[in-house]
N, C-alpha and C positions, 0 to 999 in steps of 0.2 A: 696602841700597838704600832709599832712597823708593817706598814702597810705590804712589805716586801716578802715580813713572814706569815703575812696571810695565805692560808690553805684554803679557799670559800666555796661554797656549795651556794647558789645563787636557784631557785626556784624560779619559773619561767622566764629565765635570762635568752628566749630568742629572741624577745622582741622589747618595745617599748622600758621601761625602769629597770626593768631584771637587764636587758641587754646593753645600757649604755652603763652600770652600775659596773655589773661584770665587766665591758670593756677597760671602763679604767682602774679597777682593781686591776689587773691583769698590765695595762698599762704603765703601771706603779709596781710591778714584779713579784705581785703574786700570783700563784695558781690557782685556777680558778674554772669549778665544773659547772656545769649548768645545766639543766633541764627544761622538757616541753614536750606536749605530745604529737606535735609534729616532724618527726625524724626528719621531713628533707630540709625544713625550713631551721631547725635544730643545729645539722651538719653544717650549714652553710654558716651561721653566725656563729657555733663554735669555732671552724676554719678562718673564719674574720678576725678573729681575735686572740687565736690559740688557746683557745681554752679545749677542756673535755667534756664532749657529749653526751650523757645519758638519758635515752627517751624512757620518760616516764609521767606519767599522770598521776598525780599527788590524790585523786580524790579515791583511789584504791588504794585498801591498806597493803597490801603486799608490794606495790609500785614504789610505793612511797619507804618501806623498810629497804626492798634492793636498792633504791635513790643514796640514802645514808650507805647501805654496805660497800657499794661500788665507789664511795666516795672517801671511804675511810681506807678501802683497800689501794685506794691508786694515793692518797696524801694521809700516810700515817700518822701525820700529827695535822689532821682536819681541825680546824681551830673556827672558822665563821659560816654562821645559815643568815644567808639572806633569805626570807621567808617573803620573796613575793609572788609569787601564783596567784593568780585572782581574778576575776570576772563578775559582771553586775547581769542580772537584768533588771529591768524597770516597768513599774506600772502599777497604777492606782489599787488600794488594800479591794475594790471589791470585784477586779480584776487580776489578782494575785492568787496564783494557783499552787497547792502545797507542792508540788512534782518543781515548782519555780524557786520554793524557798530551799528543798533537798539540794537542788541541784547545785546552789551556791553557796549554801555549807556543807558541800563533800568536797568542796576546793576551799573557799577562802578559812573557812572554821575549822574543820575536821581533818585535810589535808595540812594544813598549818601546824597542829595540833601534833599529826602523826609524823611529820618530818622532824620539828622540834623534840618531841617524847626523845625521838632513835639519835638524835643526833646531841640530846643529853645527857644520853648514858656514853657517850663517849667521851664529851665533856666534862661528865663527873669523874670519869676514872682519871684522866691528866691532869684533871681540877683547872681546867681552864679554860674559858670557851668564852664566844658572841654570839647572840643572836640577837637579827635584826627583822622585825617585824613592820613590813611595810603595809600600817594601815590608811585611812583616808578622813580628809573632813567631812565624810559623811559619818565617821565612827565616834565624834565630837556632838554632832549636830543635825538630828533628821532634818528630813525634804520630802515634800510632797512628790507620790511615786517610788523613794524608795526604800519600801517595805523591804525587799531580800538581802539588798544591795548592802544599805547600812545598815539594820541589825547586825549584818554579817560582822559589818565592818564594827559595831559596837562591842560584841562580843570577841574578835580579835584585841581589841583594847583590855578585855577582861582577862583574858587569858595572860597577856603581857604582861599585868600586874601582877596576875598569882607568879607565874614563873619566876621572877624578878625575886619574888618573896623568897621561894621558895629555892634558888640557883645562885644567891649573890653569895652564900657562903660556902661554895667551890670555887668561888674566885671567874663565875659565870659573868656576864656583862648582858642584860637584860635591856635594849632599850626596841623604840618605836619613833616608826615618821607621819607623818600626817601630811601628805600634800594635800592641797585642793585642784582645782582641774589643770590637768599636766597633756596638754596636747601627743595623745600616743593613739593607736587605732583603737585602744578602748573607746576612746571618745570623739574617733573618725563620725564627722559630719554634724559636727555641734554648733558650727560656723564658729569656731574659735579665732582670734583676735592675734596677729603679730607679737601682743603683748604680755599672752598668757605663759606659763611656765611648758617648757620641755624636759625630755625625761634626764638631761645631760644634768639640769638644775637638783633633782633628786637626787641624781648621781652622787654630784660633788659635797652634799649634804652626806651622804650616807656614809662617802666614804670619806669625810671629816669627822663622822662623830667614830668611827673605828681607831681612827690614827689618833685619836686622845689617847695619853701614858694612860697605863695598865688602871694608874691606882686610882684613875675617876673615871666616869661613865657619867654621857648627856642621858638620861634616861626616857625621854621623848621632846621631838622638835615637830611645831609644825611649821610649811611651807605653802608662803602662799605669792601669787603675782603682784609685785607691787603698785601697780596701778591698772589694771586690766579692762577691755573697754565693757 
């Protein structure tokens, strides 16, 4: 697609991948809303960047339908969901508390789920839509510790597939990213390395595989630092 007739709905674009992502879509002359449930922190990186603000929390279902309506209603022909909202916690399986595993699939699973759902019935009726599922190489490959985090992330892989299946003949574009550790405040105080990927690097990937012509689609890339210490 022409990045310029992108319409994108970007999932916790205040901060880290969602906001360097949305910056240069946006940069590249499309429109571009974003979400977070941080209203003040929200307002300022939408102003940053001219994009539109809607606070909202993806892991309730009514947040996350108004998220789609408000986004459909201000870009009538809404055409891409960056679906990245997501948060880990971490810690050994006999240390892992169920209230630990809810809480990060009512964002990365379930909120994913209910943004994509609303935001493919409008894609079905134009017959033509992106979505972009931004999972992880924990969703590839567990790690000791984490139990919530990559399940999460495994089961966003699954979902990707069905939809894929299930969206490619409305002329949908189903695809997925896999970074590995991408220096953002998710993963503030890791002692990460000058040399490990930043969120600009996701960016640029993401919004390379968008700007493929219509009639192909990369269907998942991973990303990883090329020499990292």
């Amino acid at each position: 697609m022409k990045i310029d007739s992108a319409r994108a709905l970007v999932t916790g674009g205040s901060s880290g991948i969602g906001f360097a992502t949305a910056k240069l879509l946006a940069s590249g002359g499309a429109k571009v809303a974003i979400c977070g449930r941080d209203r003040a922190k929200l307002e300022r990186a939408a102003g940053e960047i001219g994009a539109l603000a809607i606070p909202a929390d993806v892991s309730r279902e009514a947040d996350a339908i108004r998220l789609v309506e408000q986004t459909i209603a201000r870009f009538d022909d809404y055409n891409v969901l960056i679906n990245n909202a997501g948060f880990g916690t971490f810690a050994p399986l006999l240390e892992t508390s169920l209230d630990d595993m809810r809480r990060v699939y009512e964002t990365n699973v379930f909120g994913a789920m209910i943004v994509a759902r609303e935001s493919a019935r409008h894609f079905v009726k134009r017959q033509y839509g992106n979505i972009v599922n931004v999972d992880s190489s924990a969703g590839v490959r567990g790690f000791a510790g984490g139990t919530a985090y990559s399940s999460s992330k495994f089961a966003l892989r699954g979902l990707t597939e069905c939809w894929r299946a299930e969206l490619r003949k409305f002329n949908i574009r189903v695809m997925q990213i896999n970074p590995s550790e991408v220096q953002t405040e998710f993963f503030q105080g890791r002692g990460f390395s000058p040399r490990k990927l930043v969120a600009d690097d996701i960016a640029q990937a993401i919004v390379g595989m968008l700007s493929l012509e219509d009639r192909g689609f990369v269907t998942e890339i991973a990303v990883w630092a090329t020499n990292p210490d």
